[in-house]
C-alpha positions as CSV (number, residue, x, y, z in Angstrom):
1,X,-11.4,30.0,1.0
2,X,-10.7,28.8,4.6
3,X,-12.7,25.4,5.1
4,X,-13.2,24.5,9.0
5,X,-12.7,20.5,9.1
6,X,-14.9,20.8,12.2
7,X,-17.9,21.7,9.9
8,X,-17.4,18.7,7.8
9,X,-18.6,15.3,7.7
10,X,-15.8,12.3,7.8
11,X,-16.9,11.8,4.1
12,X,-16.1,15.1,2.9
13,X,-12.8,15.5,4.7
14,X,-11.6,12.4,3.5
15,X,-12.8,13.8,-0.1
16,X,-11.1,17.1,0.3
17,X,-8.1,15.6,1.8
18,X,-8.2,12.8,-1.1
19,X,-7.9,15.7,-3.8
20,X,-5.4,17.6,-2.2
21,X,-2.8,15.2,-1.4
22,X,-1.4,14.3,-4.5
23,X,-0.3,11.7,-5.7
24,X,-0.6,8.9,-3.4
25,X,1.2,5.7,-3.7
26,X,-0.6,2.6,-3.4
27,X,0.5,-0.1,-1.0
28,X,-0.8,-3.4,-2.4
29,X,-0.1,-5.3,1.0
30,X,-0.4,-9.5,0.9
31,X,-1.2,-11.2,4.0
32,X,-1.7,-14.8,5.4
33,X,-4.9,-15.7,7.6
34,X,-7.6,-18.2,6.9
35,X,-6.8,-17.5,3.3
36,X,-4.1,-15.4,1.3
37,X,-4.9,-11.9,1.4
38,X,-4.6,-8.9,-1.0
39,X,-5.8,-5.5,-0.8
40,X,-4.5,-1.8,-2.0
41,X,-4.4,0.7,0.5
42,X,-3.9,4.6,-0.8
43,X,-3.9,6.2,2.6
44,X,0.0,4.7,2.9
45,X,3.3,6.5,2.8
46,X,7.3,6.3,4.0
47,X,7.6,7.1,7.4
48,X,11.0,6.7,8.6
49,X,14.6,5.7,7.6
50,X,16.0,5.1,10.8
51,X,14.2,2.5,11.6
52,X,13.4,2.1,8.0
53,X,9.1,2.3,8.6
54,X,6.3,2.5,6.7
55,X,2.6,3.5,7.3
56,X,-0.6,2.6,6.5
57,X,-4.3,3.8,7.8
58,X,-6.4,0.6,7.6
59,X,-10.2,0.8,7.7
60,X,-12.5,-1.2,9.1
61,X,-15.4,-3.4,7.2
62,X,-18.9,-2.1,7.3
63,X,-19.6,-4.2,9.9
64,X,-17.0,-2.8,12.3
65,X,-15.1,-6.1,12.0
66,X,-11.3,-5.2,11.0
67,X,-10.3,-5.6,7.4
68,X,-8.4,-8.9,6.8
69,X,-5.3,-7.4,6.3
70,X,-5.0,-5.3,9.8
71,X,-6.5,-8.9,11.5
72,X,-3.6,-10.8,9.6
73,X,-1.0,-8.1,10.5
74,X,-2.3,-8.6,14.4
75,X,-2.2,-12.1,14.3
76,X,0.7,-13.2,11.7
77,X,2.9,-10.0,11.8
78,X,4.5,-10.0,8.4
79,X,3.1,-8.8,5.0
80,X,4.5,-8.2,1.5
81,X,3.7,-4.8,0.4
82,X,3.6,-4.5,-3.0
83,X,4.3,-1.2,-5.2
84,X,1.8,-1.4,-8.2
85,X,2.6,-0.4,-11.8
86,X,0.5,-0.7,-15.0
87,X,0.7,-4.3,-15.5
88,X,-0.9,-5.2,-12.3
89,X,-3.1,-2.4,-12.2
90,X,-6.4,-3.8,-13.3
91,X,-5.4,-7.0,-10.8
92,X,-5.4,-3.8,-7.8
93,X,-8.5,-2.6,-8.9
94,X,-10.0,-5.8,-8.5
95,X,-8.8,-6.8,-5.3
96,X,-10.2,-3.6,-3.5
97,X,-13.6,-5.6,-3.8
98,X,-15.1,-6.7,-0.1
99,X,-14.9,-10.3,0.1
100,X,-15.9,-13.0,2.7
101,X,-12.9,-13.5,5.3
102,X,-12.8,-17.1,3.4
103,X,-12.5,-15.8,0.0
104,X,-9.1,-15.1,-1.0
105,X,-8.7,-12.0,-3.9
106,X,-5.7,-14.1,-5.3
107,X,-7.6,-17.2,-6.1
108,X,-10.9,-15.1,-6.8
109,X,-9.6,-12.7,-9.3
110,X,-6.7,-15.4,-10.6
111,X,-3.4,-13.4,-9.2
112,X,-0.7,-15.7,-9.0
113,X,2.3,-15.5,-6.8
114,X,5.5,-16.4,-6.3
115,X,7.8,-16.9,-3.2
116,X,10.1,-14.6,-2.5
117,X,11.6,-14.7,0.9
118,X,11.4,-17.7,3.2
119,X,9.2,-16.5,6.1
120,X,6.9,-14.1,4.3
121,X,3.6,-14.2,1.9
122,X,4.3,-14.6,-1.2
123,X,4.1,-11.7,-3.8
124,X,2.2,-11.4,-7.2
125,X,4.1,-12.7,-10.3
126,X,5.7,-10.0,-11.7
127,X,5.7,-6.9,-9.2
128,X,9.2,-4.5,-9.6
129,X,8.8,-3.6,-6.0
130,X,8.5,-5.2,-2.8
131,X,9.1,-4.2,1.0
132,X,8.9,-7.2,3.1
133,X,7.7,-5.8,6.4
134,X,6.7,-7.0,10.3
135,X,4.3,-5.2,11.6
136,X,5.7,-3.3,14.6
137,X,3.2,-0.8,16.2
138,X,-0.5,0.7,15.8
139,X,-1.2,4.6,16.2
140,X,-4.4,5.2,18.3
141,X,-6.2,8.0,16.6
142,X,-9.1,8.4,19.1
143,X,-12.6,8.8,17.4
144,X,-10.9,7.4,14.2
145,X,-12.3,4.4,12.0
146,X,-9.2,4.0,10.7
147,X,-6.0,2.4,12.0
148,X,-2.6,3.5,11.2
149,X,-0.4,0.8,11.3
150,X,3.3,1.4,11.5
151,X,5.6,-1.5,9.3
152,X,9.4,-2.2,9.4
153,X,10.9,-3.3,6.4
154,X,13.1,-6.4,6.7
155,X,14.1,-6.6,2.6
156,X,13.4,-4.8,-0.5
157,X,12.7,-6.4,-3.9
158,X,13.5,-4.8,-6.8
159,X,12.9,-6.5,-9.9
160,X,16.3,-6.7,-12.0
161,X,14.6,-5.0,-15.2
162,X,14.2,-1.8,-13.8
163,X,17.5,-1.1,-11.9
164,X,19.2,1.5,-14.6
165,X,22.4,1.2,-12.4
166,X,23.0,-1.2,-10.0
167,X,26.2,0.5,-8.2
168,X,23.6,4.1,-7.6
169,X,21.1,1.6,-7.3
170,X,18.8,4.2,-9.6
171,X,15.9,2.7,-10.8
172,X,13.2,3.3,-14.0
173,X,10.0,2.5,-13.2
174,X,6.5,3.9,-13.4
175,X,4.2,3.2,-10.3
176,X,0.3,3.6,-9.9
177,X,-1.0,6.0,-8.0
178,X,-4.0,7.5,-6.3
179,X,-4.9,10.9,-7.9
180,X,-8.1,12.8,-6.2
181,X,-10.4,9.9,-7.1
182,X,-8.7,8.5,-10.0
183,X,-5.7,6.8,-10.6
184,X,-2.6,8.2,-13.0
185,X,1.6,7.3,-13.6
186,X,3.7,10.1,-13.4
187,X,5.4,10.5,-16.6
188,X,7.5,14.2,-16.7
189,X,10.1,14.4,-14.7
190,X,11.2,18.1,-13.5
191,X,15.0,18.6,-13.6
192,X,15.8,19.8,-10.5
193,X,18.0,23.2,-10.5
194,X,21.0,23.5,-8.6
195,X,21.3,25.6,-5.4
196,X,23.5,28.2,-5.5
């Protein structure tokens, strides 16, 4: 089956294209406006190492208005973008609800944070991993609803408890992620072979 995206409805692309690419990581991204800001994002991904970028498609609200979180990134430049992992998982879920501009998801839903790095949002108690990012460009997708916004990470948290080898730097840790329109942790690891 050959399916012509030019036949389909924004809705059914972004369900096709939600079930096909699999798995995708969830960037839980704090922001500071009127209010703290939370929200999970699944449409996000590395882009770059050199300079070390990543991206994220934000939506807009119903109403057109941009979500809090692009609006913060515009105006304040900096977010915390949080990797998710079982603990917190219910706390994500939560926070993807649509709230007034003057609500904030931490205080709402009881997430409690703690200061990381002087000059950022802070980040919920107990995440693993962190990027501390500036915002640093949007992508025009003409037509789109959606904005990818491009972020350059200035640190990386990593929680002490789930480095396995701090001189590698390897890490053992088991992150959230979007699966078609459920959420899963990846649990088998596939030795790799070598290459001849």
């Amino acid at each position: 089956m050959v399916i012509d995206f030019k036949e389909k409805t924004a809705s059914e692309r972004y369900h096709l294209m939600a079930s096909t690419v699999i798995p995708r990581p969830i960037a839980w991204i704090v922001t500071e406006g009127e209010v703290l800001n939370i929200a999970p994002f699944s449409y996000f991904t590395p882009l770059s190492s050199e300079p070390a970028t990543l991206i994220v498609s934000i939506g807009h609200r119903t109403n057109g208005n941009p979500k809090d979180t692009l609006r913060n990134l515009r105006e304040g430049r900096k977010c915390v973008v949080c990797i998710v992992d079982e603990d917190h998982f219910e706390a994500m879920h939560l926070s993807s609800k649509d709230l007034d501009a003057s609500q904030s998801e931490l205080e709402v839903f009881g997430i409690f944070t703690q200061k990381q790095i002087e000059g950022f949002p802070p980040m919920p108690e107990g995440i693993k991993v962190a990027f501390f990012c500036e915002y640093l460009q949007e992508v025009d997708l003409k037509g789109s609803k959606t904005i990818p916004v491009i972020l350059e990470i200035k640190h990386l948290y990593l929680n002490n408890e789930i480095i396995s080898d701090k001189e590698k730097i390897s890490l053992k840790f088991s992150s959230i992620a979007r699966v078609g329109r459920e959420y899963a942790t990846l649990n088998k690891n596939i030795t790799v072979p070598d290459i001849p």
